[in-house]
C-alpha positions as CSV (number, residue, x, y, z in Angstrom):
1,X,49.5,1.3,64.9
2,X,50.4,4.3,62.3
3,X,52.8,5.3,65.3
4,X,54.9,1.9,65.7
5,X,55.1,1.9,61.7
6,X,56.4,5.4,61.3
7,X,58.9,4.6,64.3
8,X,60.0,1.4,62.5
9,X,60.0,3.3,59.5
10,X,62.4,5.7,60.8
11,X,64.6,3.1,62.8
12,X,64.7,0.9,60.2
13,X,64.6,2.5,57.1
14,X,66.7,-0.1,55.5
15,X,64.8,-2.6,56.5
16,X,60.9,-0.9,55.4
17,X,63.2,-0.3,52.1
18,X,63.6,-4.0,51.5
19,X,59.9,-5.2,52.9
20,X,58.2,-2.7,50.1
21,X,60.1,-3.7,47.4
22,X,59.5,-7.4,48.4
23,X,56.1,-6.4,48.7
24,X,55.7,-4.5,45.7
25,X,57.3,-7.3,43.3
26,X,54.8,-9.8,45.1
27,X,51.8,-7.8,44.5
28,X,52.9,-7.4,40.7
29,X,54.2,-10.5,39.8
30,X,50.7,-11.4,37.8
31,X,47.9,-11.3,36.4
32,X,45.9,-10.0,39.2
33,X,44.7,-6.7,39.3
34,X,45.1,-4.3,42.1
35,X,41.5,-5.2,43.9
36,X,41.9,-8.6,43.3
37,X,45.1,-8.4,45.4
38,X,43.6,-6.2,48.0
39,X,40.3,-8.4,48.4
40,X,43.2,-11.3,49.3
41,X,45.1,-9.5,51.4
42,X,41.7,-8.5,53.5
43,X,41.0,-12.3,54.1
44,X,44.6,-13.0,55.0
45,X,44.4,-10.1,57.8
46,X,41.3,-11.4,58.7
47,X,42.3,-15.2,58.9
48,X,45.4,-13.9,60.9
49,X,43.3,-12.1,62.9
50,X,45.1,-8.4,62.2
51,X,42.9,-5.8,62.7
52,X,45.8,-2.9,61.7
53,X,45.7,-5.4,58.0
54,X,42.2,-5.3,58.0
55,X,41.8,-1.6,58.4
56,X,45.0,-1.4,55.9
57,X,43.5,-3.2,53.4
58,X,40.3,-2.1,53.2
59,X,40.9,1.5,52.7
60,X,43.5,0.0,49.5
61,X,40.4,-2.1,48.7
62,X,38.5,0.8,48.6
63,X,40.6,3.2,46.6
64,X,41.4,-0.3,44.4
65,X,37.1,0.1,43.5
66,X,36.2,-2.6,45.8
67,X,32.8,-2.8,47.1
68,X,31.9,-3.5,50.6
69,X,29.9,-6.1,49.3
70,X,33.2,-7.4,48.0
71,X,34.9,-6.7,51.1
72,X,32.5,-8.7,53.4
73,X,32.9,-11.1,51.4
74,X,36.9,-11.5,51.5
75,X,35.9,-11.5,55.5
76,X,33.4,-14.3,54.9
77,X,34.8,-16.3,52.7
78,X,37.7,-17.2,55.8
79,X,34.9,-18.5,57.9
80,X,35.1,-21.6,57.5
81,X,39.0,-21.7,57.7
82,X,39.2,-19.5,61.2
83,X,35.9,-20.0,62.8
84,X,33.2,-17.5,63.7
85,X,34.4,-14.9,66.3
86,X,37.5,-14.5,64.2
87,X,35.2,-13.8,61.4
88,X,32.8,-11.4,63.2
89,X,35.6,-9.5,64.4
90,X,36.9,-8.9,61.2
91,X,33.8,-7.7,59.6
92,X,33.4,-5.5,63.1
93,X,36.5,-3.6,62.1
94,X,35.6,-3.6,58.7
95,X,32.1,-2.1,59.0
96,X,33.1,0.3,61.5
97,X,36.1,1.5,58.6
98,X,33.6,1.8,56.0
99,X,30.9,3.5,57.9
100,X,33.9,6.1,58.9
101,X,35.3,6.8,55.7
């Protein structure tokens, strides 16, 4: 994945110009704090099933001051909504980022 994004990066500069600041206004238009934001975006990639977004946001989690406790329960907290294999997968890639970092 780091390869395709720095590809797209470089093709597309324009383009990864546009999504950040899209992004970045999204992420700040509030009141919620930089883990808060991270925690949702972890349960988003793991409702959509995107391991890369998982991985992403965990580490941001993570330097954010987000707890795996915290973490697993963004994952967990999807359940319900995506079932149970999509759920276990998530916390899978999670665990394995956490355990490796």
């Amino acid at each position: 994945m780091p390869e395709t994004l720095d590809r797209f990066k470089k093709q597309f500069s324009e383009v990864w110009e546009a999504y950040e600041d899209l992004r970045d206004s999204c992420d700040n238009h509030g009141p919620l704090d930089r883990r808060t934001v991270e925690l949702i975006k972890i349960a988003v990639s793991s409702a959509l099933n995107r391991e890369g977004g998982v991985v992403a946001h965990v580490s941001q989690a993570r330097k954010a001051g987000a707890s795996p406790e915290e973490i697993h329960q963004a994952i967990l907290i999807t359940m319900a909504l995506t079932g149970f294999p999509v759920t276990l997968a998530s916390l899978s890639v999670a665990t394995k980022y956490l355990e490796g970092s």
